[in-house]
C-alpha positions in Angstrom: -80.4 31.7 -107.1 -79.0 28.3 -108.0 -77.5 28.0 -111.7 -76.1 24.9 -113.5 -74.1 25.4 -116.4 -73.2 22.1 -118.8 -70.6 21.9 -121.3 -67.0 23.0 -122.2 -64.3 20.0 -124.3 -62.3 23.0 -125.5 -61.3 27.0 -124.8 -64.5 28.2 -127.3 -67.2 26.4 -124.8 -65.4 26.6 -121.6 -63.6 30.3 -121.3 -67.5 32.1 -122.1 -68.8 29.6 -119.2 -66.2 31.1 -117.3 -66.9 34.8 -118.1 -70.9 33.8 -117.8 -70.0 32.7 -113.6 -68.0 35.6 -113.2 -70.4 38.1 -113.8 -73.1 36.1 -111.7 -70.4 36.0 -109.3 -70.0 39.7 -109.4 -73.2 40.5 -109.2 -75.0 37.6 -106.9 -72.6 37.1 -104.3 -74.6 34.0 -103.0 -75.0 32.5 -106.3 -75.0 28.7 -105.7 -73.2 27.4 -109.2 -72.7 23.7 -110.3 -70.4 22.7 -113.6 -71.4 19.9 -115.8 -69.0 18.5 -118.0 -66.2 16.0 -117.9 -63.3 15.1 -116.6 -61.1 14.7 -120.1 -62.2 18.3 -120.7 -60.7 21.4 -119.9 -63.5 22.8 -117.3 -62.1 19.8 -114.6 -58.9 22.5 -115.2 -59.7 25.5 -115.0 -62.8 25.2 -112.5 -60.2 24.6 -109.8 -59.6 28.4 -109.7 -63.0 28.9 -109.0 -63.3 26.7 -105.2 -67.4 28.0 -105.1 -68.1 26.5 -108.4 -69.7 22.7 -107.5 -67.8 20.3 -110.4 -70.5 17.6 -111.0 -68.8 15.5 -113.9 -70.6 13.0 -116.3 -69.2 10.1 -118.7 -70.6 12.4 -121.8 -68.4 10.6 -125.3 -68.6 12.5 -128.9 -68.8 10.5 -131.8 -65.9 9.3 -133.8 -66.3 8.8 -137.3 -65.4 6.0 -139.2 -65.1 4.3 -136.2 -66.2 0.6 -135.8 -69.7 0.2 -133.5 -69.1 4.3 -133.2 -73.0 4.6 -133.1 -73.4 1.4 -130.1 -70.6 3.3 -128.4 -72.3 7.0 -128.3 -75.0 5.4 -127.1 -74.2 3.8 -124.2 -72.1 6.3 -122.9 -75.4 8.7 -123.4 -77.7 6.6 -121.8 -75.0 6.7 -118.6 -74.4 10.4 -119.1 -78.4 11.4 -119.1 -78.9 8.9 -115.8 -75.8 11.0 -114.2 -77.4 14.2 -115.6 -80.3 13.3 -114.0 -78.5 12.9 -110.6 -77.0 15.5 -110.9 -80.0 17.3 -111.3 -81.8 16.1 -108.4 -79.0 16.9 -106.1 -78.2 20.5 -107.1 -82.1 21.6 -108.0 -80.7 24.2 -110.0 -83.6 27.0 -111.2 -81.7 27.5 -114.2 -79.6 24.8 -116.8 -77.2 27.1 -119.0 -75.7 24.9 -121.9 -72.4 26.4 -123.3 -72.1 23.7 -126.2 -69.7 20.6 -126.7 -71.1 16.9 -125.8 -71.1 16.7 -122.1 -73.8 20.2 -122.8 -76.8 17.6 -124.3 -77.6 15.3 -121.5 -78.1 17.9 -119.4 -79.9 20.2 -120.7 -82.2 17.5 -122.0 -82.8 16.1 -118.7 -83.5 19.5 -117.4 -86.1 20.4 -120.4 -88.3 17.6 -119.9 -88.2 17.8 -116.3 -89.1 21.8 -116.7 -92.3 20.3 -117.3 -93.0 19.3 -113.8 -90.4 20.8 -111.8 -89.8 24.7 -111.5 -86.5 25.0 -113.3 -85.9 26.6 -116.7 -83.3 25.8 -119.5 -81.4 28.2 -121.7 -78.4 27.6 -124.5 -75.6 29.8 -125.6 -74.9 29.4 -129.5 -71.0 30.8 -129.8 -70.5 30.1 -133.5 -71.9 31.7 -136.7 -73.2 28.1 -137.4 -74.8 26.7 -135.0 -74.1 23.2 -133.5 -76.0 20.3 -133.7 -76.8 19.8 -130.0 -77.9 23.3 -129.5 -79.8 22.9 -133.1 -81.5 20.1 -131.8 -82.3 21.2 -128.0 -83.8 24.8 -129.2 -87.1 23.0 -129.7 -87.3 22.2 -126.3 -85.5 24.7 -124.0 -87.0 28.0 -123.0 -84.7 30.4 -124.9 -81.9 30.5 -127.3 -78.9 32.8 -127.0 -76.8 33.7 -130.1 -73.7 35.9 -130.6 -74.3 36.8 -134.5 -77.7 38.2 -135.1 -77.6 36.2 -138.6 -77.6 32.8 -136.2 -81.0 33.6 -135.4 -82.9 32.0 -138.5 -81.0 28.7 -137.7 -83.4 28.1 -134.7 -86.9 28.1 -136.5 -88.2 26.2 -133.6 -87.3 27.9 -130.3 -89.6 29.8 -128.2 -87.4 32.6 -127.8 -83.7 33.7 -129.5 -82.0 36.7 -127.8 -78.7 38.2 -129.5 -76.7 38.6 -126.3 -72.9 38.2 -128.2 -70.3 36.5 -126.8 -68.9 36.8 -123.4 -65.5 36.7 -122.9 -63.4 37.3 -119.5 -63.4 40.6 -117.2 -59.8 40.8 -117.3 -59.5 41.5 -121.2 -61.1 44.6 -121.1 -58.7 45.7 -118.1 -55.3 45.0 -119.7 -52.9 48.2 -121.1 -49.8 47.5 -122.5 -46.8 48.5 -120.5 -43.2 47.5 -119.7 -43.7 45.3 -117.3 -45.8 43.0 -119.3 -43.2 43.1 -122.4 -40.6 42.0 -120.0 -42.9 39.3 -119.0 -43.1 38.0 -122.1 -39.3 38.8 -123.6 -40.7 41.1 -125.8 -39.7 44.9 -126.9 -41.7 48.0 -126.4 -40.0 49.9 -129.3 -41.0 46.7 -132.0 -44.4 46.1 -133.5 -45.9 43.2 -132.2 -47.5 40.2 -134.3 -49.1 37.4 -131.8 -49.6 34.3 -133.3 -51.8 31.5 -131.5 -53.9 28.4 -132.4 -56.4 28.7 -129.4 -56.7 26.0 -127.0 -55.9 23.0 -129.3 -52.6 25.0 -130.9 -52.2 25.3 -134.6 -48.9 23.1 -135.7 -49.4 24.7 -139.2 -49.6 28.2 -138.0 -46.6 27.5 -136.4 -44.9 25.8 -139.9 -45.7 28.8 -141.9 -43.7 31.4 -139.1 -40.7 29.1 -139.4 -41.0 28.6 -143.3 -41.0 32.7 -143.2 -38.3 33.4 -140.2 -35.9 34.6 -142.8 -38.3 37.5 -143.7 -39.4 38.3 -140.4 -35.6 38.3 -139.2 -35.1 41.2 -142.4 -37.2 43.0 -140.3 -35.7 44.4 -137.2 -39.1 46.8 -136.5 -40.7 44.0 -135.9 -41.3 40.7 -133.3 -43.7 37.6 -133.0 -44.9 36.2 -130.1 -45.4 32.6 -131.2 -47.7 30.8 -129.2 -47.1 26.8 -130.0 -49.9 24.8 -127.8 -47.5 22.5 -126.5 -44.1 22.1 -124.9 -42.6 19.6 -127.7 -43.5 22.0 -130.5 -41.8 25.0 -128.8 -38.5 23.4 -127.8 -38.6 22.0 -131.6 -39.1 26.1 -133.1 -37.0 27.6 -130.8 -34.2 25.3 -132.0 -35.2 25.8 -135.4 -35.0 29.7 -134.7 -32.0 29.4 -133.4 -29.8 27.5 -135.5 -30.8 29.9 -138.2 -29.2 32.8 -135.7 -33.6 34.2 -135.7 -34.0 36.7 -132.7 -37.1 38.6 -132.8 -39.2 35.4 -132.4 -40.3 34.5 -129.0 -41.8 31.0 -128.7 -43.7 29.7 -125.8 -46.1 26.6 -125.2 -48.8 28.4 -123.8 -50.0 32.0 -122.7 -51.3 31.4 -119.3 -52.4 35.4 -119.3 -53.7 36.2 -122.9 -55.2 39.4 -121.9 -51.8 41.2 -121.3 -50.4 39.2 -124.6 -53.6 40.9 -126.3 -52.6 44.5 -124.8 -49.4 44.2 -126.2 -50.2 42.7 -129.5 -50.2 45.2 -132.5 -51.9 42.1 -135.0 -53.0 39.2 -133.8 -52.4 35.8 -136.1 -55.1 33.3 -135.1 -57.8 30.7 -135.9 -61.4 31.6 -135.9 -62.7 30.4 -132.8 -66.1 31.5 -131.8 -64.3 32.8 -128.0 -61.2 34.4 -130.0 -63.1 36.5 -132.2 -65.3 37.9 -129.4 -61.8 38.7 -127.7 -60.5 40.4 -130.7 -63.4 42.3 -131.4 -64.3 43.8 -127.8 -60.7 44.6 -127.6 -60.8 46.1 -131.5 -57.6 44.4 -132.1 -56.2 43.9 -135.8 -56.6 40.7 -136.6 -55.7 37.9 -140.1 -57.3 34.8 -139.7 -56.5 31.4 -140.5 -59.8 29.7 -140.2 -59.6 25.7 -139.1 -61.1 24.3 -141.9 -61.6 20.7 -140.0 -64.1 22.3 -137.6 -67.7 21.1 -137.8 -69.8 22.8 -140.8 -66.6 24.7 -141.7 -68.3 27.1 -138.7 -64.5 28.8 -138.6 -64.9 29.9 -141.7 -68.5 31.2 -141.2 -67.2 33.1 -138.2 -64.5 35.1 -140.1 -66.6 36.1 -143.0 -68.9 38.1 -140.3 -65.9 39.9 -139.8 -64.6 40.1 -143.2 -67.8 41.6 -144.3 -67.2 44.6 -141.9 -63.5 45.0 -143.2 -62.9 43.9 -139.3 -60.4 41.3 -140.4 -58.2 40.2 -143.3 -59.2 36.3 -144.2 -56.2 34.0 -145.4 -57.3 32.0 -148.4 -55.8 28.5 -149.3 -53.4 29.3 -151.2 -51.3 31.5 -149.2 -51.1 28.7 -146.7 -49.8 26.1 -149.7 -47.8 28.4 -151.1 -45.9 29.2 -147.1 -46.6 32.6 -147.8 -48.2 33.9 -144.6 -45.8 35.5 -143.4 -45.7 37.7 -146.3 -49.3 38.0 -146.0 -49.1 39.1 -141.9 -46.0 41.0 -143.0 -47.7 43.6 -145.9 -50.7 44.1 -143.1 -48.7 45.0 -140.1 -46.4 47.4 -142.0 -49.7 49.1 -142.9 -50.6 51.9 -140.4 -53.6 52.9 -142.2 -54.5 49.4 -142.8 -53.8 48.5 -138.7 -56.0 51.4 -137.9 -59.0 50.5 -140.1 -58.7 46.6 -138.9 -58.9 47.8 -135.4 -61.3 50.4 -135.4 -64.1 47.9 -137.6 -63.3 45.2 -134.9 -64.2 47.6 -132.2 -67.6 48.5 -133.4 -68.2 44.7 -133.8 -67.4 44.0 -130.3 -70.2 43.3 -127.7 -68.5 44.5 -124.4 -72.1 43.8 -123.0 -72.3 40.4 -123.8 -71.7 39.2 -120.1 -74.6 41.4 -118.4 -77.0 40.4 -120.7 -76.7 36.9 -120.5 -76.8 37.3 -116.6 -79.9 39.4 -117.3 -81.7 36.5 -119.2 -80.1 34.1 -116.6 -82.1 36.6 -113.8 -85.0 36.7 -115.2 -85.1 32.8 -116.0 -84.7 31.9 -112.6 -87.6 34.5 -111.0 -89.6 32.4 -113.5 -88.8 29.3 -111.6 -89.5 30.6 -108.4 -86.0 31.9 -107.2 -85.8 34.4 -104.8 
């Protein structure tokens, strides 16, 4: 079975890709896999791990708007990504093109649709978000079947031949994790303190990370309790723990980046966080506690769209507006977390929400996919 997988930019398209060829991986140990994506993104990264994954990048370009010539620009760069798609294509013969979203997902998968008319290989997309993007939006037309994570995503594809609601995959190693010494001392942290992560996702959160400061004084009042603060980048956390420290605050930790965010999740009592499509699917399988802080620059607001499917299951408490103008999210994190019953219900909502199967039944659709095109 040969599988090509296109897409990635950010943590929300590329960690599912990455929990989609694990479990092919795991179960196909001949799999042939190539990557599509680029080489500003984070799959050229992460892939690297991965030495049996084939990294075929293209010169795929989102759009900037406002931009002068913005629309002369995106095209050119698509006309030279679907001509390296279509390389690309020809080279690896894949039997099946999985699109995980972001730009460098479209040329690919539209090559790999149109030539599904002649040649035996089929096309499938993975929709993370409540709202769906416009690239998936636009290829379920012409692809062989849709994948969603929200069963209420599934009206937004009138068009496609097929929608399945397979949730959201996220890695192996989450559902592993238990919290233990060792992996408090990793992180600095206590085992006898409550623990409140707070994280941005892969493109950090430098407001998140204004409101802990703006509310150190109250979290230092509180000796039961520590954050993990998790700043996206190494300027921002020399500049808090200064901050922290000049004002004599001790039960904050502060690093850059979590390079193992499973044990950070076994050890975190609430987690403080965005609304990310990937996030949510880790908070939920794990049925961690959770406040969101939904990123309301994402495309169609689909942050906020993602946190009221929890919300409506009392699965997560949503922070408004005006606790974020007001620098009162701390306060907010700090009435939830000293809540036991409140903790309890969070987690056990989130549980029920969580679709620990998510991985084997993409693979499943990716199986049977691929006997369709012929593969062995």
């Amino acid at each position: 079975m040969r599988v090509m997988i296109a897409g990635g930019g950010t943590g929300g398209h590329v960690y599912p890709a990455l929990a989609i060829l694990d479990e092919l991986k795991r179960k196909h140990a001949d799999v042939e896999v190539a990557y599509v994506g680029t080489r500003r993104g984070m799959e050229a990264r992460v892939l690297g791990g991965r030495p049996w994954v084939r990294f075929m990048p293209i010169h795929a370009h989102g759009r900037r708007p406002g931009e002068r010539f913005d629309r002369i620009r995106v095209g050119l760069w698509l006309a030279l990504s679907l001509v390296e798609a279509a390389i690309a294509l020809l080279r690896f013969r894949p039997n099946v093109v999985l699109g995980v979203g972001g730009y460098s997902s479209f040329p690919p998968l539209l090559v790999a649709s149109l030539a599904g008319r002649l040649l035996p290989v089929r096309t499938v997309v993975h929709e993370q978000n409540a709202v769906a993007g416009l690239a998936n939006r636009w290829l379920s037309r012409f692809v062989d079947c849709v994948l969603v994570s929200y069963p209420t995503s599934r009206d937004q594809f009138p068009r496609a031949k097929r929608v399945v609601t397979t949730g959201n995959p996220i890695r192996a190693e989450f559902l592993r994790q238990e919290r233990t010494e060792e992996g408090y001392r990793a992180f600095g942290l206590r085992s006898d303190r409550r623990t409140i992560l707070v994280f941005g996702g892969s493109q950090g959160a430098p407001d998140l990370v204004t409101q802990v400061l703006a509310g150190a004084d109250e979290l230092a009042a509180r000796g039961e309790i520590q954050v993990l603060l998790v700043t996206g980048n190494d300027r921002a956390a020399a500049d808090a723990r200064r901050a922290l420290a000049r004002d004599g605050i001790g039960n904050v930790v502060v690093v850059p980046y979590v390079q193992d965010m499973p044990t950070a999740f076994a050890l975190a009592d609430l987690v403080v966080s965005r609304a990310g499509a990937t996030t949510l699917a880790e908070i939920t399988v794990c049925g961690k506690p959770a406040v969101l802080v939904p990123w309301r620059g994402a495309t169609d607001d689909h942050q906020l769209e993602n946190a009221r499917v929890l919300e409506r299951e009392e699965a997560c408490r949503l922070v408004g507006d005006e606790t974020m103008v007001r620098h009162e999210l701390v306060k907010f994190v700090l009435d939830v977390v000293c809540d036991e019953s409140t903790l309890v219900r969070l987690g056990e909502n989130a549980r029920r929400l969580g679709r620990r199967e998510a991985g084997t039944l993409i693979r499943t659709e990716i199986e049977a996919l691929a006997r369709g095109a012929g593969a062995a």
